[in-house]
N, C-alpha and C positions, 0 to 999 in steps of 0.2 A: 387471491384467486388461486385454484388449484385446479387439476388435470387428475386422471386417473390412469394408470397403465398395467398390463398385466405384468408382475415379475414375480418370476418362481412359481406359478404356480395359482398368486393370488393378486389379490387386485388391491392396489395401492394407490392413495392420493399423495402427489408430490406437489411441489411450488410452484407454478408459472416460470419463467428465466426472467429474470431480474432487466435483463437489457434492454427487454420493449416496453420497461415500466418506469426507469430511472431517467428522467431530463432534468437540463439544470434550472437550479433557483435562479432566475433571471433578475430578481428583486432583492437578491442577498448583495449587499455594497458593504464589503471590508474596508473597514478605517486603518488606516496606521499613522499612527500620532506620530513618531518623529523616523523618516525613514532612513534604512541606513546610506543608500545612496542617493546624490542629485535626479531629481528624473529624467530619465529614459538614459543617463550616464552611468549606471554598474555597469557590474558584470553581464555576462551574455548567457541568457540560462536558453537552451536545446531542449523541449518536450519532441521527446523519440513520438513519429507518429507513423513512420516506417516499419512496424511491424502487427498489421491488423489491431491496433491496440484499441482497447476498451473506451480511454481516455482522452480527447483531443482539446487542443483550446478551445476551437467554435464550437463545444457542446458539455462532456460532461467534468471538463477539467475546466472550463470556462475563470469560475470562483477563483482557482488557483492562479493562473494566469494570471487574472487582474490584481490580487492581492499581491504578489512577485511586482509586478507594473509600480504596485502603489511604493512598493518598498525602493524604487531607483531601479529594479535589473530590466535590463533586455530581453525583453519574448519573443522567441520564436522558434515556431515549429522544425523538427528536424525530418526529414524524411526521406533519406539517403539511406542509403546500406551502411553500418560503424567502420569504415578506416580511418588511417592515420588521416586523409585528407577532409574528409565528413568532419570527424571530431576537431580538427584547426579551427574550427568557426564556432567553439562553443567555448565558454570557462565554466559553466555544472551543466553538466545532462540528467533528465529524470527520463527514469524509462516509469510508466504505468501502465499497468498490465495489458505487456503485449502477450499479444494470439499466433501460435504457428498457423491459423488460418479465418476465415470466417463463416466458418462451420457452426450450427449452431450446437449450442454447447453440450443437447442429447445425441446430438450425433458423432463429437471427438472420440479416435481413439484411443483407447489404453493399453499401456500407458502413455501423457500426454505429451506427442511431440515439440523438441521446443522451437522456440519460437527468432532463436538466434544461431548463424552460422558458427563453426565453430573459429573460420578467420574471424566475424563481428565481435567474438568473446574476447579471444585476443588482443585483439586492437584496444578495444574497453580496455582493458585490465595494462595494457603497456601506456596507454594514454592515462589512466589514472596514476601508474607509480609517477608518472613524469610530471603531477603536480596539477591533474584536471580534478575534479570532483564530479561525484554521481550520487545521485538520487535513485535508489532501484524500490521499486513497489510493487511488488504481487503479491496480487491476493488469492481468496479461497480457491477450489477447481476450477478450473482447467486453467486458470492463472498461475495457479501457484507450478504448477510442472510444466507449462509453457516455456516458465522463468530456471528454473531449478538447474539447468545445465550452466547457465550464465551466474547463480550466485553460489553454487559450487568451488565456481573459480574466482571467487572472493571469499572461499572457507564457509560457507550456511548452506545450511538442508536445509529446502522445504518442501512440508508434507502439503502434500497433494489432497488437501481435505477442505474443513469447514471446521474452524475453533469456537467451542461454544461448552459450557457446562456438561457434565456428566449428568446423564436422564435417567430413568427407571420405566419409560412408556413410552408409545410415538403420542400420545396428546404432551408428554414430559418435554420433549423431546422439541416440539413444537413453542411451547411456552421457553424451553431455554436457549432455539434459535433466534426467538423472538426479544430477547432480553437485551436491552445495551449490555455493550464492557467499558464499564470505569476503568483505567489505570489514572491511582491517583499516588500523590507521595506518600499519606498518614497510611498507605496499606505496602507499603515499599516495593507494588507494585508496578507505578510511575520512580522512577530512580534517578537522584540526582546526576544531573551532567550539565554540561554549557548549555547544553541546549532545552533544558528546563530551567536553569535560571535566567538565561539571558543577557542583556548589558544591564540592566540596573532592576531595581526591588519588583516596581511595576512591570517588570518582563516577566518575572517568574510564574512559570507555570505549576498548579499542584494538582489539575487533573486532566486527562485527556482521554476521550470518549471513540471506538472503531466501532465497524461494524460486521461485524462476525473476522472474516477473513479467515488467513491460514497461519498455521504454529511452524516454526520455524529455529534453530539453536545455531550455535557456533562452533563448529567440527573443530577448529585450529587453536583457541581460546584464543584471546587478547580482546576479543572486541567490546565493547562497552554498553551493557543491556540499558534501553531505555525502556522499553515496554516490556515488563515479565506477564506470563499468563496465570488468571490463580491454579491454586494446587489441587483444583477438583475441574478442571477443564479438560478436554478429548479433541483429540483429532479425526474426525466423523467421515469416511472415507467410502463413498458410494461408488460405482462404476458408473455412472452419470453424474453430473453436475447439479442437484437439488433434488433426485428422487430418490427416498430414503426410505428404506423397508425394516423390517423386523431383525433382517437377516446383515445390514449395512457394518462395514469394520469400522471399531473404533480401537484408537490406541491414546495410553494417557499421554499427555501433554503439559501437565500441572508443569512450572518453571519454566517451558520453553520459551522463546521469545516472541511480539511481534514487531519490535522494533530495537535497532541496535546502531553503533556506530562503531565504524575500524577507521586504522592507520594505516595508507596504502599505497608503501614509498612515499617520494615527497607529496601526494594528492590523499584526498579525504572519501571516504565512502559512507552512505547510510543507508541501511535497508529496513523495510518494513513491509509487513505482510497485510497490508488491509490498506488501499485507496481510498475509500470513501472520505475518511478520517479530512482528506486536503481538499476534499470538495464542498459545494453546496450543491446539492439534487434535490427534486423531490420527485418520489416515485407514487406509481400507481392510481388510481382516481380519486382516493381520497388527498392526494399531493403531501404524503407523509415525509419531514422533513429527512434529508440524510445526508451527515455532513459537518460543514461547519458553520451551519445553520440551526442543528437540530436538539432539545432539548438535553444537556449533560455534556454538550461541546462546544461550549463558551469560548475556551480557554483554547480551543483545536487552532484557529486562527493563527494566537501568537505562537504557537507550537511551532505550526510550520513557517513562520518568520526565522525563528529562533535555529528550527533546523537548516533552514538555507543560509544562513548567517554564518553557521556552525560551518557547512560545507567548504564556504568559500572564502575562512580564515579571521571571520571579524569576530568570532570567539574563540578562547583559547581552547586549546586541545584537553580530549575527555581525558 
């Protein structure tokens, strides 16, 4: 589906917004053959839903949830402002892409406000040295700079775009939005860590499939690239969120990351720039799979077992 809008001058078809088209696979049931905690006895994993966020359990984080559930952790939603008191009730928080409001997303301004106090950063960042772990996820516009002040102060920039192939046309352009991204191991684009191999052979993952999202690097080094971007990829940077002209900034992005893990004091951090990758959705009327449902993301499933594993100590450190 597309829309038309005047900008600059001429008249340009963009994308629909993605949110009134994405609900979840209600019929996607994650198996985990041997889980790592008894159930409903792990840990206590907090889905942040206190910040306009994208993602909630009763909808399009649903898949996630449940496959966390299946592994032994504790679900449940967080929806408090981040202090020290809020964060006592969790051992990993995922934030998925929260919103500084619910605007929709041709109407945010630029640049995009974020979406976290600057006491809430704080608190995060002193609660993780002191040995909590976090899961941080944003993706493409207006997510990714919602977020961008909050993984700042965990050393990552991320650009406030749409990661996707380098084009020569808007029909290019179109066909390389439209494109999966494999990161797989034989392109050393998926990179070994704990959290691709896992606890034994049958954990190891060798490929893992996103969905567009945002390019993202490591200001401070140290942190351990799990998803690199290939080396003909862009960071596609429109002043709206999906409507892209002739005239839209790209900058390259070949090597940057969309997914990483640091060491953060005695606590674990992982970030990653593209959500979809932990979900099952299907969007739009044709109910096109996206996710960890959808053709080339077999393997996304154990991925993210493997990553929350990784979080909260039951693999060794990258």
């Amino acid at each position: 589906m597309s829309r038309l809008r005047l900008l600059g001058g001429a008249l340009v078809a963009f994308a629909a917004q993605l949110p009134a088209q994405q609900v979840p696979d209600t019929a996607f049931r994650p198996v985990v053959a041997r889980p790592a905690w008894s159930a409903a006895a792990g840990p206590r994993l907090c889905l942040d839903e206190g910040h306009h966020n994208f993602h909630t359990l009763d909808f399009r984080f649903q898949a996630f949830g449940t496959l966390a559930r299946a592994d032994g952790l504790r679900v449940a939603p967080l929806r408090a402002t981040f202090s020290r008191a809020s964060l006592s009730a969790c051992d990993l928080v995922v934030i998925a892409n929260a919103q500084s409001s619910d605007l929709p997303w041709d109407q945010y301004p630029s640049p995009t406000p974020s979406a976290f106090q600057d006491a809430e950063i704080a608190a995060l960042r002193t609660w993780v040295e002191a040995g909590g772990a976090l899961l941080l996820i944003a993706d493409h516009m207006p997510l990714a700079g919602a977020a961008a002040a909050l993984g700042r102060a965990f050393g990552f920039e991320f650009r406030d775009g749409f990661a996707f192939r380098a084009y020569t046309s808007a029909a290019d352009r179109d066909a390389a939005q439209a494109e999966p991204t494999l990161f797989r191991s034989a392109d050393s684009l998926l990179r070994d860590h704990p959290a691709t191999r896992g606890r034994t052979p049958d954990e190891r993952v060798t490929q893992v499939r996103s969905f567009t999202g945002q390019a993202m690097r490591d200001l401070r080094g140290g942190a351990a690239p799990l998803l690199v971007l290939p080396a003909n990829f862009v960071s596609v940077e429109p002043r709206y969120a999906w409507q892209f002209s002739d005239t839209t900034a790209t900058h390259p992005v070949g090597g940057w990351l969309q997914g990483a893990t640091r060491q953060v004091g005695r606590g674990r951090l992982a970030v990653f720039g593209e959500a979809a990758m932990f979900s099952a959705q299907v969007s739009g009327p044709t109910r096109r799979p996206m996710g960890m449902n959808a053709p080339g993301a077999e393997q996304n499933a154990q991925f993210a077992l493997n990553v929350l594993r990784w979080l909260l100590g039951t693999l060794p450190p990258a």
